[in-house]
Backbone as a chain_set.jsonl record, in Angstrom:
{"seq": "XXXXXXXXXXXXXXXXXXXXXXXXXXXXXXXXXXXXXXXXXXXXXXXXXXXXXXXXXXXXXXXXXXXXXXXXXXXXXXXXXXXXXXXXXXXXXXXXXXXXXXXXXXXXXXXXXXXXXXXXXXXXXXXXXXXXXXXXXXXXXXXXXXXXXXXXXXXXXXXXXXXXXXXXXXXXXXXXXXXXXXXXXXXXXXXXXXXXXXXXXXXXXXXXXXXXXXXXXXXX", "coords": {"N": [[-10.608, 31.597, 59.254], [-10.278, 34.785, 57.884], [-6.837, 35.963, 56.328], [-5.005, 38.56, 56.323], [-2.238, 39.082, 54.715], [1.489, 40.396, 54.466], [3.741, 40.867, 51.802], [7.351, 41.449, 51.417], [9.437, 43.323, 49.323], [10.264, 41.9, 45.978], [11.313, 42.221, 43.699], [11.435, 41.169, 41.229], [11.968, 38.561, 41.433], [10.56, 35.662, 40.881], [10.433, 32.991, 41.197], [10.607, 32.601, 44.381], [8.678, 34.069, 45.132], [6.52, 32.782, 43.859], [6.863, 30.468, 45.177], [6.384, 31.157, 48.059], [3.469, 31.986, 47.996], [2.668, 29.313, 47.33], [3.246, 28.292, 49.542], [1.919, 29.604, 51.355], [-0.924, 29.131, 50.638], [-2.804, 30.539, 49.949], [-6.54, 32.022, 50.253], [-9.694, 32.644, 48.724], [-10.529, 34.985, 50.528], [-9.071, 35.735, 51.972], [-6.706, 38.671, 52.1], [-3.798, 40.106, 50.335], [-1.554, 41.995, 50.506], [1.014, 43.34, 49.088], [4.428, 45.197, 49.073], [5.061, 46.962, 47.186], [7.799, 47.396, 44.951], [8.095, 45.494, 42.489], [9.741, 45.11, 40.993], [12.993, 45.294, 38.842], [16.122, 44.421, 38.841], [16.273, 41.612, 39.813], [15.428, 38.364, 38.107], [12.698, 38.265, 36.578], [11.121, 40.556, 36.412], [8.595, 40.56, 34.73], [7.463, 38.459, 34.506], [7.019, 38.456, 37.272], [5.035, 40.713, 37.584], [3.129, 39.611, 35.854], [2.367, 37.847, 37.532], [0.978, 38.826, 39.671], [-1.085, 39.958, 38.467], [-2.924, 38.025, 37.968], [-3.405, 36.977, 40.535], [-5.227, 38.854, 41.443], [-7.594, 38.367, 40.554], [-7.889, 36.127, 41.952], [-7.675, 36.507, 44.718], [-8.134, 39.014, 47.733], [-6.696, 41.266, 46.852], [-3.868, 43.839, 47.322], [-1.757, 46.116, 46.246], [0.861, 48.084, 46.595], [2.59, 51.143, 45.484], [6.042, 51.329, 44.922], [9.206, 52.788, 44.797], [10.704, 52.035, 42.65], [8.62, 50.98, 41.173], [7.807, 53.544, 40.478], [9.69, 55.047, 39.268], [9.844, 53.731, 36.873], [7.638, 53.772, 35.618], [7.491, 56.574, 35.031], [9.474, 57.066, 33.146], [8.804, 55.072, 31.367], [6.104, 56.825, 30.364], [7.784, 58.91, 29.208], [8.14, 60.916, 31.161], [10.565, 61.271, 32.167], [14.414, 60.886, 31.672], [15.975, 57.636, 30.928], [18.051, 56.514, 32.42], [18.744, 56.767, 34.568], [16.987, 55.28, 36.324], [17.453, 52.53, 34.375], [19.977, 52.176, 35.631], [19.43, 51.137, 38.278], [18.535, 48.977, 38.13], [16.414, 48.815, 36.314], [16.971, 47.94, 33.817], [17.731, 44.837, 33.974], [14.796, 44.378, 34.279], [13.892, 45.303, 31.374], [14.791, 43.825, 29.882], [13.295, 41.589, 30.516], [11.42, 41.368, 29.579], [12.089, 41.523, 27.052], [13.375, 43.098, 25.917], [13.945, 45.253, 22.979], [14.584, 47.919, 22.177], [12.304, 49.088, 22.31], [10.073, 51.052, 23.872], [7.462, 50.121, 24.08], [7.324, 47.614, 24.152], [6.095, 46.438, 26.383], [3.461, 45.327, 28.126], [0.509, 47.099, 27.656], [-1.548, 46.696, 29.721], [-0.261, 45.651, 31.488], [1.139, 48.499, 32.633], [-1.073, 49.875, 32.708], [-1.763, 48.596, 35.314], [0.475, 49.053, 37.162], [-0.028, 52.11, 36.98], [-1.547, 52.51, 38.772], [-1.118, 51.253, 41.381], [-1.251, 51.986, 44.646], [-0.825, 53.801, 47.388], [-1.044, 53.234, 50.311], [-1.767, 50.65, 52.814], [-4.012, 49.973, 55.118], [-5.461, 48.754, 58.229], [-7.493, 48.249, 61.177], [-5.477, 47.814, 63.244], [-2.962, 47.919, 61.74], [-0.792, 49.052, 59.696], [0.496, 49.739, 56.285], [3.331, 50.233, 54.554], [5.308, 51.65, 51.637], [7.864, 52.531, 52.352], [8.395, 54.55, 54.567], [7.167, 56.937, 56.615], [5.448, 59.806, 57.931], [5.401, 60.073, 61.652], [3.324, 61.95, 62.765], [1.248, 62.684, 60.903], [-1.977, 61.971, 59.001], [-2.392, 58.642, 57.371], [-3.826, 59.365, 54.79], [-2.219, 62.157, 54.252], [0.32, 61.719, 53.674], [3.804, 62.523, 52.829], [4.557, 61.189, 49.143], [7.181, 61.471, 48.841], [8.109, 60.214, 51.424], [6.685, 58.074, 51.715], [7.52, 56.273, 48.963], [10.586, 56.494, 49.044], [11.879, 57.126, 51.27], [14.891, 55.739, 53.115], [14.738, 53.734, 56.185], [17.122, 53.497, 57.272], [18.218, 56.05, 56.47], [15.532, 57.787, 58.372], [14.368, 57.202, 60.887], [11.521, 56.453, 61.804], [9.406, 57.647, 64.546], [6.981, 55.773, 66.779], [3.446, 55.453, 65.165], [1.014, 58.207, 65.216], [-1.879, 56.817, 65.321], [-1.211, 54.654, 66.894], [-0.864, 52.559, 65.257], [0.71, 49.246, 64.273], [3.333, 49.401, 61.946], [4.2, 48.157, 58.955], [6.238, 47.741, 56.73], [8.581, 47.576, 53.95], [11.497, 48.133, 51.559], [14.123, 49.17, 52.935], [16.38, 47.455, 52.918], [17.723, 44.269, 54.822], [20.822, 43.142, 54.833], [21.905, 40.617, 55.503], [19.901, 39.469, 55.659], [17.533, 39.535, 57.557], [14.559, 40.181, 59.365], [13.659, 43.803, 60.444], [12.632, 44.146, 63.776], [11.035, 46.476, 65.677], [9.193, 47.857, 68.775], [7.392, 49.064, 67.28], [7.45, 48.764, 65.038], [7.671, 47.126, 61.758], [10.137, 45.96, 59.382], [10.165, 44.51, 56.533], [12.167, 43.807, 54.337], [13.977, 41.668, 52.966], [16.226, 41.308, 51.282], [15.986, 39.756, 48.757], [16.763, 39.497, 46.429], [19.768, 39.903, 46.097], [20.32, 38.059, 47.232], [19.67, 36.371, 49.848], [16.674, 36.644, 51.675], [12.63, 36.179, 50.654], [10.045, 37.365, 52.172], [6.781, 36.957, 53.714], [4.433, 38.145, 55.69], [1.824, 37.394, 58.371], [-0.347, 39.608, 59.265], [-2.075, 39.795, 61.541], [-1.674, 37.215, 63.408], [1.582, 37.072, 63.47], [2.794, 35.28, 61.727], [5.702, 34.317, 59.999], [6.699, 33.749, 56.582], [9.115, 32.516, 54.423], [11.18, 32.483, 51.42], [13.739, 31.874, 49.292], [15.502, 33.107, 46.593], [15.876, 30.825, 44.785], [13.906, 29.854, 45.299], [13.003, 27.987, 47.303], [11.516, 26.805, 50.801], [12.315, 28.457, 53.662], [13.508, 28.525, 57.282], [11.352, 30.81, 59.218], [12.498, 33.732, 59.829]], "CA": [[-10.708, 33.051, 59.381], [-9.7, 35.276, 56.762], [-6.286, 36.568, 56.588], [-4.143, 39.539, 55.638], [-0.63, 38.932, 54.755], [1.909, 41.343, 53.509], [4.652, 40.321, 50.883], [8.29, 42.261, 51.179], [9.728, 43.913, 48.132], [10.017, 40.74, 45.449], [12.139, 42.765, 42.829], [11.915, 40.12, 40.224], [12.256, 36.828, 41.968], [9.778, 35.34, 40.802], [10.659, 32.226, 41.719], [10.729, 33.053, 45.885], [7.471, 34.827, 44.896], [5.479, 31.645, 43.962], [7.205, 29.514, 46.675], [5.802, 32.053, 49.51], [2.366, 31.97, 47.543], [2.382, 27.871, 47.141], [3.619, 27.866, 51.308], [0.968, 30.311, 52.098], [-2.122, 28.684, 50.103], [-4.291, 31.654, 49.877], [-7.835, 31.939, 49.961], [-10.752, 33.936, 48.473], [-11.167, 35.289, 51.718], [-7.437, 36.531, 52.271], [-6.03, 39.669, 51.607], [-2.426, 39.753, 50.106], [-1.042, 43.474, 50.709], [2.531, 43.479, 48.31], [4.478, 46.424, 49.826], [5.897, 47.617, 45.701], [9.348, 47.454, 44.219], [7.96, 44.146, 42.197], [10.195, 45.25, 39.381], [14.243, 45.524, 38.91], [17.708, 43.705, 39.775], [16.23, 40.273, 40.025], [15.987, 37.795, 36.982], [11.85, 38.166, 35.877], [9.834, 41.048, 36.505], [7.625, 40.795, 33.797], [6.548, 36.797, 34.922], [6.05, 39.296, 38.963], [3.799, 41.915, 37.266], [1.803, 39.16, 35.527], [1.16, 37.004, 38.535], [0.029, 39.97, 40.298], [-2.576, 40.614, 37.378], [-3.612, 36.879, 38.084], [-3.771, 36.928, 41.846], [-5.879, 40.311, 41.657], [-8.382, 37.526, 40.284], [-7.997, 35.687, 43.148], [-7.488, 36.834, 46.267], [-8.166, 40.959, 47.444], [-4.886, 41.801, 46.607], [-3.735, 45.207, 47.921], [-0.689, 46.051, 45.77], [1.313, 49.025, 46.795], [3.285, 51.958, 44.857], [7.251, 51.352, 45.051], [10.244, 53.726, 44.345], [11.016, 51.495, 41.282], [7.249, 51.336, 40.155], [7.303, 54.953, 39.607], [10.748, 55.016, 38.314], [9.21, 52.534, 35.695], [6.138, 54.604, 34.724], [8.322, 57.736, 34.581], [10.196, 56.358, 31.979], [7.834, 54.717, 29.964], [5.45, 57.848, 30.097], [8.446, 59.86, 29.079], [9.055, 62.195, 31.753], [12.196, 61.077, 32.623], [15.215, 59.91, 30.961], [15.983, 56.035, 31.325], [19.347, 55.954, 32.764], [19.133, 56.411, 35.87], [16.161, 53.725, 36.07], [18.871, 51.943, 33.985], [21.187, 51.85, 36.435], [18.68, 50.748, 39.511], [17.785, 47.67, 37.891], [15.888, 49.038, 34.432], [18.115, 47.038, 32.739], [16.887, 43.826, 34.072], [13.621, 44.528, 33.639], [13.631, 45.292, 30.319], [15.168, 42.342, 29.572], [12.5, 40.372, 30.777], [10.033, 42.202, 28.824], [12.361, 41.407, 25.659], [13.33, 44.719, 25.019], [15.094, 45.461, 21.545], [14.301, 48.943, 21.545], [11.241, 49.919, 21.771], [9.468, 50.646, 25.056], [6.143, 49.93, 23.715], [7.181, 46.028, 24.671], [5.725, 46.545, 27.704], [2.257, 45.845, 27.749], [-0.627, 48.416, 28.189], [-2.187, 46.252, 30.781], [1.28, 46.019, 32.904], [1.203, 49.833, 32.726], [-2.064, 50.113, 33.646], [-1.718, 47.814, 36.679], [1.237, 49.997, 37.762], [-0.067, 53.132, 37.141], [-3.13, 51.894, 39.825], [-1.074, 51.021, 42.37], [-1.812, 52.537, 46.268], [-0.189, 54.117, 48.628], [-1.015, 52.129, 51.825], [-2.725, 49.578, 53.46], [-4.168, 50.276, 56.71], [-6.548, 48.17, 58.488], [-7.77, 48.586, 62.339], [-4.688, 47.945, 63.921], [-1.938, 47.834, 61.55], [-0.769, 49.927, 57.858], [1.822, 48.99, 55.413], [3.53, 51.288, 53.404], [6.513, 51.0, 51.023], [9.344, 53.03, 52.852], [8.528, 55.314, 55.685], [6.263, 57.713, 57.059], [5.299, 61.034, 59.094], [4.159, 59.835, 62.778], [2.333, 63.086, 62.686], [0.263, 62.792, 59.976], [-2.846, 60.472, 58.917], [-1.952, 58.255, 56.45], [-3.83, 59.947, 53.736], [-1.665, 62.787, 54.563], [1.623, 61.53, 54.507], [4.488, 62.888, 51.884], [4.585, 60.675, 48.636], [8.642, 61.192, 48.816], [8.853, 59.481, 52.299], [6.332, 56.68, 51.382], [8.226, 55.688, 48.561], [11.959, 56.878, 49.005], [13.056, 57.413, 52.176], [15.48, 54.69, 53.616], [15.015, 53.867, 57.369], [18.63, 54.402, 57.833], [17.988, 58.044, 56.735], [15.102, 58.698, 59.052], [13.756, 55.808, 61.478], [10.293, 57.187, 62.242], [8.636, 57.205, 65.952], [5.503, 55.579, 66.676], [2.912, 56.958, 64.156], [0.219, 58.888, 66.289], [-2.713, 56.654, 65.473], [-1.167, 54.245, 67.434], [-0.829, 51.397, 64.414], [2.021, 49.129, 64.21], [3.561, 50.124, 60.771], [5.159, 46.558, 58.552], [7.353, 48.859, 55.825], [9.852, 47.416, 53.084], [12.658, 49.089, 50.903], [15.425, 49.183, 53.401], [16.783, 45.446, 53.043], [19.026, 44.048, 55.453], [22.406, 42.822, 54.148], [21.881, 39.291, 56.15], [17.955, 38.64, 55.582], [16.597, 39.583, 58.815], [13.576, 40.972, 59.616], [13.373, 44.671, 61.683], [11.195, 43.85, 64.394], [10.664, 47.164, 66.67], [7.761, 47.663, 69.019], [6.189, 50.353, 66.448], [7.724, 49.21, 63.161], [8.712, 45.723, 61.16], [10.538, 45.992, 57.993], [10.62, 43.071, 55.656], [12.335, 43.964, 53.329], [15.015, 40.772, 53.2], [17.158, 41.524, 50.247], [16.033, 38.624, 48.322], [17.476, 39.848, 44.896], [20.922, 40.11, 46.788], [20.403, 36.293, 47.455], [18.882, 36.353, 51.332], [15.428, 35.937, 51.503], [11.587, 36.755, 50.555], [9.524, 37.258, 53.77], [5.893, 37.325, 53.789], [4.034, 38.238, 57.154], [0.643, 37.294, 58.372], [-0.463, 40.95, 59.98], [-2.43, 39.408, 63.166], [-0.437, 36.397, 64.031], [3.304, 37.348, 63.22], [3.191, 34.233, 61.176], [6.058, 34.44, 58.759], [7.06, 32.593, 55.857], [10.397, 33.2, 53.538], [11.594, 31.705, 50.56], [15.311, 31.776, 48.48], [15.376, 33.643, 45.404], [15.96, 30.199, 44.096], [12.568, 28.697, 45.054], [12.984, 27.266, 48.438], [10.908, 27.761, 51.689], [12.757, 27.852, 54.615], [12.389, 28.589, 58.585], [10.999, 32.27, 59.339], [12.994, 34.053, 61.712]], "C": [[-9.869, 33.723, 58.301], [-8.165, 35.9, 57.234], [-6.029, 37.682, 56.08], [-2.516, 39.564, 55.911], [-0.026, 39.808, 54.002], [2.947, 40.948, 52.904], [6.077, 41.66, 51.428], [8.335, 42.685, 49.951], [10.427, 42.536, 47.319], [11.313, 41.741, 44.515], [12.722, 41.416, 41.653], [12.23, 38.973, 40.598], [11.339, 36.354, 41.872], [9.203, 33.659, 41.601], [10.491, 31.887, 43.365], [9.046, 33.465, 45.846], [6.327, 33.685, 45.14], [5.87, 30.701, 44.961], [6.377, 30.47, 47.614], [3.995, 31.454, 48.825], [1.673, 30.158, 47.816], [2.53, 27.598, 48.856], [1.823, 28.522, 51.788], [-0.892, 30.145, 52.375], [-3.369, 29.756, 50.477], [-5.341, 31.535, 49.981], [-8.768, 32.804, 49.08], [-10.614, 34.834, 49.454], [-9.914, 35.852, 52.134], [-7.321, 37.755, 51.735], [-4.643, 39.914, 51.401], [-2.207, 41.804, 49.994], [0.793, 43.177, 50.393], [2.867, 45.516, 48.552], [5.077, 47.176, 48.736], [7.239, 47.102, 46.088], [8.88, 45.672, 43.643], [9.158, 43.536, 41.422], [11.99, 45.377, 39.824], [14.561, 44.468, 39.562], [17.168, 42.204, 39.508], [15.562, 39.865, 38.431], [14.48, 38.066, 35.698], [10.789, 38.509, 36.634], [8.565, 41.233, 35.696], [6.484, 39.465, 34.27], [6.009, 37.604, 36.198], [4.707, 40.111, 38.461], [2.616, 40.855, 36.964], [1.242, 37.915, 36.571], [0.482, 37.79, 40.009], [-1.261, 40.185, 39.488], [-2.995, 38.91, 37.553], [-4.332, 36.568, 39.412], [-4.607, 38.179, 42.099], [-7.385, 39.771, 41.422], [-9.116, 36.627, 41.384], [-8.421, 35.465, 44.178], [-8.29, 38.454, 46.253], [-6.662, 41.294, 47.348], [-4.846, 43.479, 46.579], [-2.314, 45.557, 47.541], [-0.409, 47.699, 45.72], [2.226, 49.312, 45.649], [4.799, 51.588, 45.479], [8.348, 52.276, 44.508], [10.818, 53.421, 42.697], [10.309, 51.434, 40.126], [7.462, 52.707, 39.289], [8.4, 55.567, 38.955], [10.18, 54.96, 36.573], [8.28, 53.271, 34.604], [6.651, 55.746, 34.164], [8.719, 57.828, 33.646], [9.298, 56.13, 30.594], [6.445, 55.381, 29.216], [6.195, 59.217, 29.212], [8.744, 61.061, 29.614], [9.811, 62.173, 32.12], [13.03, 60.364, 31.827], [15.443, 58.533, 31.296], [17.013, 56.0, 32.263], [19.291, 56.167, 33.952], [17.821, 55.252, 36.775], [16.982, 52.895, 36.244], [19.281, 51.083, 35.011], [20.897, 51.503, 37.838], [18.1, 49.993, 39.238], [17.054, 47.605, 37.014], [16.398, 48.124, 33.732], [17.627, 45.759, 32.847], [14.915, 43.424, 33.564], [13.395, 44.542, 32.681], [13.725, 44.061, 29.483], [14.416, 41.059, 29.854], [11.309, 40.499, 29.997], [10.457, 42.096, 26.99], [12.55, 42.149, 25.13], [14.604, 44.8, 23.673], [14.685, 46.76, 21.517], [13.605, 49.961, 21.427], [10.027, 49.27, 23.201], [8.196, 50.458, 25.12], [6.189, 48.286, 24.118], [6.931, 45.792, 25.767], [4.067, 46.614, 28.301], [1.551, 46.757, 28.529], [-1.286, 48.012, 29.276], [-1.16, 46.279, 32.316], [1.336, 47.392, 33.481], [0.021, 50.389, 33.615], [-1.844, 49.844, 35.048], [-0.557, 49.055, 37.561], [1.275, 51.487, 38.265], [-1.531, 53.231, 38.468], [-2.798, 51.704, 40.856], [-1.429, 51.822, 43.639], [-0.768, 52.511, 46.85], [0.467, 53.98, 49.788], [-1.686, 51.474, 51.517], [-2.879, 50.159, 55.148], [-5.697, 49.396, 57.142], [-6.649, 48.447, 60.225], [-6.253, 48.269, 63.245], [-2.731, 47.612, 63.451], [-1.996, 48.431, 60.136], [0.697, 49.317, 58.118], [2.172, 49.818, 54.636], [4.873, 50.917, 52.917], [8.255, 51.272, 51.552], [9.518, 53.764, 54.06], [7.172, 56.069, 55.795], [5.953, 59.521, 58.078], [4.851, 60.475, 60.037], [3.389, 60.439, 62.776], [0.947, 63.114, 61.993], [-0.929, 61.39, 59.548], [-2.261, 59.961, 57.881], [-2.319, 58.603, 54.972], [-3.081, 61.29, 53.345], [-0.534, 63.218, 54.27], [2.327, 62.007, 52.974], [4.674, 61.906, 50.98], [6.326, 60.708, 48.741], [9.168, 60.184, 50.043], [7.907, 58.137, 52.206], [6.943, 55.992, 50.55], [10.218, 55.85, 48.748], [12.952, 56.987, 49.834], [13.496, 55.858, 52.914], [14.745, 54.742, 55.37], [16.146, 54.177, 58.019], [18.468, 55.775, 57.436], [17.417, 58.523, 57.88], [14.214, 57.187, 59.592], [12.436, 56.421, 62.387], [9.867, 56.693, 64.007], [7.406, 56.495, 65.92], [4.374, 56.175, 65.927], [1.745, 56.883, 65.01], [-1.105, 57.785, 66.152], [-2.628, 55.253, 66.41], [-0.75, 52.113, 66.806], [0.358, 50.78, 64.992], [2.755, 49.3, 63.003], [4.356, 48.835, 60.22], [5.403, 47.827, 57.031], [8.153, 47.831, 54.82], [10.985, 48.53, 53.022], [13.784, 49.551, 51.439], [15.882, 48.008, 54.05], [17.986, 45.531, 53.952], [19.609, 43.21, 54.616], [21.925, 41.391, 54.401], [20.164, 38.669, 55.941], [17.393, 38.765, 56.437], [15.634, 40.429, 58.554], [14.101, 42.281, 60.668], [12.751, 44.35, 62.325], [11.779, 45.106, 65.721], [9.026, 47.196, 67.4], [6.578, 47.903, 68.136], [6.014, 49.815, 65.105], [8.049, 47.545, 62.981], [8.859, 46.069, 59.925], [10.744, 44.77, 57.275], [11.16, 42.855, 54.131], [13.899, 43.393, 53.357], [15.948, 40.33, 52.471], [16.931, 40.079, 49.56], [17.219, 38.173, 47.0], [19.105, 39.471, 45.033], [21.181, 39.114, 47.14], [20.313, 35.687, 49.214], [17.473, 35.724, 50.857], [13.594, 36.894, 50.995], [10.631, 36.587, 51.487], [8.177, 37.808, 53.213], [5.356, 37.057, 55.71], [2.388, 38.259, 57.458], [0.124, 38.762, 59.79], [-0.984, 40.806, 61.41], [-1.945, 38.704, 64.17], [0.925, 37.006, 64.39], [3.24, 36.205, 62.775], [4.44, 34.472, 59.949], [6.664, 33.161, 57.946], [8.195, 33.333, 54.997], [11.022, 32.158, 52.784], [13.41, 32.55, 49.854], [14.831, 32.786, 47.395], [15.492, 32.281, 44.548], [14.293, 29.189, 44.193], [11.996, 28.11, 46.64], [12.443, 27.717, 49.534], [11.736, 27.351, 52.863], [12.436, 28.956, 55.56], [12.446, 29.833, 58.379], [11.724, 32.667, 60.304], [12.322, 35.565, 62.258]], "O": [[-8.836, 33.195, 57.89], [-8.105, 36.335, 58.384], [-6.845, 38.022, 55.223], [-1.836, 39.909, 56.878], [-0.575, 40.188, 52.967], [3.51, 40.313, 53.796], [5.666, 42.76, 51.796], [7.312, 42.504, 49.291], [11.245, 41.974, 48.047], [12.384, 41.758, 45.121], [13.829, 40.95, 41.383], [12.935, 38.331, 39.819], [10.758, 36.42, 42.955], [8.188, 33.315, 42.207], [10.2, 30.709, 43.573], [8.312, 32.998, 46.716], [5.538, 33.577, 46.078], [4.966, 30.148, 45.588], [5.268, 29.943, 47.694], [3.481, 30.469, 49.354], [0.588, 29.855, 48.313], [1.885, 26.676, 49.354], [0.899, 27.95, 52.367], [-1.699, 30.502, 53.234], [-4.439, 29.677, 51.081], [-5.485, 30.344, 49.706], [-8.259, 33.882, 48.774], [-10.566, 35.922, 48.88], [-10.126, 36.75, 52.949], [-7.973, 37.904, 50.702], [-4.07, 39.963, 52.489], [-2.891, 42.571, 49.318], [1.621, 42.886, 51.256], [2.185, 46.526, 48.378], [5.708, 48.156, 49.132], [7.652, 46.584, 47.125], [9.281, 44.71, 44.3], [9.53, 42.382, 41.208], [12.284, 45.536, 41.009], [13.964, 43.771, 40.383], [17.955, 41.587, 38.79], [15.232, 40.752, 37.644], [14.659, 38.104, 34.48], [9.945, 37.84, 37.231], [7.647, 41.985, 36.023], [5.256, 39.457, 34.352], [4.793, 37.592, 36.389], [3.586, 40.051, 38.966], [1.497, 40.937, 37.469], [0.193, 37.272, 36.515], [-0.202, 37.404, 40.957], [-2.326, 40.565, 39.974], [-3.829, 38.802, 36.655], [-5.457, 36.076, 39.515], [-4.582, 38.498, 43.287], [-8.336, 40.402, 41.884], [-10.306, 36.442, 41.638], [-9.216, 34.634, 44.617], [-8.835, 38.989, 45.288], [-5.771, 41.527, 48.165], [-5.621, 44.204, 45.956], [-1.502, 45.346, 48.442], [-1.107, 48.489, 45.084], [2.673, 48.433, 44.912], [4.772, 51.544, 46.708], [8.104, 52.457, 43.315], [11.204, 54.225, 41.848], [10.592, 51.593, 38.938], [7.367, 52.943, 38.084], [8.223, 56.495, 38.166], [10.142, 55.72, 35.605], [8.221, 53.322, 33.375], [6.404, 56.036, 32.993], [8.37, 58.821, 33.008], [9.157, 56.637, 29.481], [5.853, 55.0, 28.207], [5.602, 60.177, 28.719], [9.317, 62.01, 29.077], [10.144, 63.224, 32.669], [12.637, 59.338, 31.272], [14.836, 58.301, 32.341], [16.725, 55.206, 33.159], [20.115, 55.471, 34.545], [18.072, 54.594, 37.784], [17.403, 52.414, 37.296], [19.106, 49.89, 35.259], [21.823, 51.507, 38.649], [17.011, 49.873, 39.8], [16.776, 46.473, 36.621], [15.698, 47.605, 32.861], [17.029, 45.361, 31.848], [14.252, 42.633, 32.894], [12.478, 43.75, 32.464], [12.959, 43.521, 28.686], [14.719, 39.898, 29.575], [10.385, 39.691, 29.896], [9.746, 42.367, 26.023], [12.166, 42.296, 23.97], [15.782, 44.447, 23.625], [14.208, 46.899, 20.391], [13.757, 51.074, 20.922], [9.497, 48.2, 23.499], [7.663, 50.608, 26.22], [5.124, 47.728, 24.381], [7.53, 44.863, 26.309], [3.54, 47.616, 28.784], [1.794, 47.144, 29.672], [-1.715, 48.933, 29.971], [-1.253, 46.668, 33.48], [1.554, 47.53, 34.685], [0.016, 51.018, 34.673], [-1.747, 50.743, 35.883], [-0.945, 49.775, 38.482], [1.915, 52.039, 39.16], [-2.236, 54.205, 38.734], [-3.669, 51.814, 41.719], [-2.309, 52.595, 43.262], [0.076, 51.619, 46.935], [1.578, 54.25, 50.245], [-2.263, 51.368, 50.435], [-2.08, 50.581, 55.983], [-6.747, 49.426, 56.5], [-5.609, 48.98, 60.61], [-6.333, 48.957, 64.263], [-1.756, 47.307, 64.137], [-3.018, 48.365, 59.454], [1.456, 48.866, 58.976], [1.311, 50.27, 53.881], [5.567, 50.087, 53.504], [9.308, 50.67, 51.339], [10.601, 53.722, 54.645], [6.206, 55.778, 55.09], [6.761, 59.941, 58.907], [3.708, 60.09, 59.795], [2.31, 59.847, 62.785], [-0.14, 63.476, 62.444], [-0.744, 60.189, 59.749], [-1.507, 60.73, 57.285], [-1.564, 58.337, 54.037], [-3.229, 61.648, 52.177], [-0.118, 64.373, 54.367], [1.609, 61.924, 51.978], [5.169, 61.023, 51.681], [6.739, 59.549, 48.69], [10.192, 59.507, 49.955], [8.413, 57.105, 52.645], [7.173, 54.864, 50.987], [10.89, 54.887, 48.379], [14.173, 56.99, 49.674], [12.664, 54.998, 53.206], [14.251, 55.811, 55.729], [16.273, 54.884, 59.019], [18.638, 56.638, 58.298], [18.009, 59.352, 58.572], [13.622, 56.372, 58.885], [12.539, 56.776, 63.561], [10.043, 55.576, 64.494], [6.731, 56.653, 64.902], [4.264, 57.4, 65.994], [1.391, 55.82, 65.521], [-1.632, 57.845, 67.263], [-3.682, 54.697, 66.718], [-0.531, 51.063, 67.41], [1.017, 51.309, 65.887], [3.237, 49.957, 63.926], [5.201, 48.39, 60.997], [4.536, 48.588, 56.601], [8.281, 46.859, 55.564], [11.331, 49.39, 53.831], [14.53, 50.258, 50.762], [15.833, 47.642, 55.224], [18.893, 46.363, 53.979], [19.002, 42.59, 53.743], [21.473, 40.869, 53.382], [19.621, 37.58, 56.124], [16.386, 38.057, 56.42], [15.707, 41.311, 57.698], [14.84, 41.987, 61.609], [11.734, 44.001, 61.725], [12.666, 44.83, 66.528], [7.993, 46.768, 66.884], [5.448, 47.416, 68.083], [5.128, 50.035, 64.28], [8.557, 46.846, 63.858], [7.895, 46.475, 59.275], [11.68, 44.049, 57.621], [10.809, 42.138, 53.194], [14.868, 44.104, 53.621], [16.541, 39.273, 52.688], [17.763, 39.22, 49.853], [17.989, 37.251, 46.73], [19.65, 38.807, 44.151], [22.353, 38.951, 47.479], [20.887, 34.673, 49.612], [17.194, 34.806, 50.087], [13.513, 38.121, 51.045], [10.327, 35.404, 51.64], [8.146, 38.788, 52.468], [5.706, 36.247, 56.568], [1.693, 39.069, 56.845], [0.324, 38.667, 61.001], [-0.533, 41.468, 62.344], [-1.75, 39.053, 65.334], [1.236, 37.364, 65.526], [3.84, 35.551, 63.627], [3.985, 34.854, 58.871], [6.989, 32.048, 58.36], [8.209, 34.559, 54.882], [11.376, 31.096, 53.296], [13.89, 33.651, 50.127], [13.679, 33.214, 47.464], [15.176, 32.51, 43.381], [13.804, 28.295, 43.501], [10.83, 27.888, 46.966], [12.594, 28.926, 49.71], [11.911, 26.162, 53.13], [11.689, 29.911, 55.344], [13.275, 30.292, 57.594], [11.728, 32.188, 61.438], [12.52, 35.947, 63.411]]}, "num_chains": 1, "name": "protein.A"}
């Protein structure tokens, strides 16, 4: 039976990335829903972006907008200065991309891919989004500042009205755990930070979680 699994926020671990992928053995017939932030802090986002543009080949891959994505694009579109990018993990990134200088080392296809990403995921009884939400509102609806930006420690949303259960990133626990509320799961397991990378199978609760160094170990 086909699945749909959703990835946490990867932030350059590439390494953790393809372990979950090699545990998970994909299919045609799967759907991989990555919840953004591919990019920053961790050692090689440029190797994350391009095995997203491989697995898009793949699988259906359902690759969400992240706070860092649009950092990223900001930047390299020039409406924003770098530094505070920079200073949220830009720096790494660039560096994986070989930067001397000149933000044109970044290819046009990476850009593309980024500038493409989505919103949500929502399927009959469960959506995925990168940071938060309005209960109120449908999901085409919902404020682009609290899908990508808002922490759950800021604002820990209620049940959202259509009755979904909502699987979220971007507010990592310290220790690697998963959130698991009735309404909400966050998996966003600070890998970068040297915890773990948690992927979740959306019907089961199957999860799987790898090291930032490679390794798969038990799901909790």
């Amino acid at each position: 039976m086909p699945r749909t699994i959703a990835i946490g926020d990867i932030h350059g671990c590439l390494a953790a990335f393809d372990a979950l992928l090699r545990a998970i053995a994909l299919t045609p017939e799967d759907t991989l829903v990555t919840v953004g932030d591919y990019i920053d802090r961790g050692p090689d986002s440029k190797g994350v972006i391009d095995r997203l543009l491989e697995l898009r080949e793949q699988v259906n891959l359902v690759p969400l907008m992240g706070n860092h994505e649009e950092m990223m694009i900001d930047v390299l579109e020039r409406r924003i200065e770098p530094y505070g990018w920079l200073n949220h993990g830009g720096v790494q990134t660039m560096e994986s991309y070989g930067f001397s200088g000149d933000l044109n080392v970044v290819p046009q296809a990476h850009l593309d891919f980024l500038k493409n990403l989505r919103p949500y995921f929502e399927n009959d009884t469960h959506f995925v989004v990168h940071a938060n939400y309005d209960p109120r509102k449908p999901l085409a609806e919902q404020p682009t500042e609290l899908l990508r930006w808002v922490k759950l420690t800021e604002l820990m949303p209620p049940p959202h009205v259509s009755g979904k259960l909502a699987v979220v990133g971007h507010t990592h626990d310290r220790n690697g755990e998963i959130l698991r509320l009735p309404h909400l799961v966050c998996i966003d397991t600070y890998c970068y930070g040297g915890r773990r990378l948690t992927a979740m199978e959306l019907q089961s609760g199957e999860i799987w979680q790898a090291t930032r160094e490679g390794e798969i170990v038990a799901g909790n």
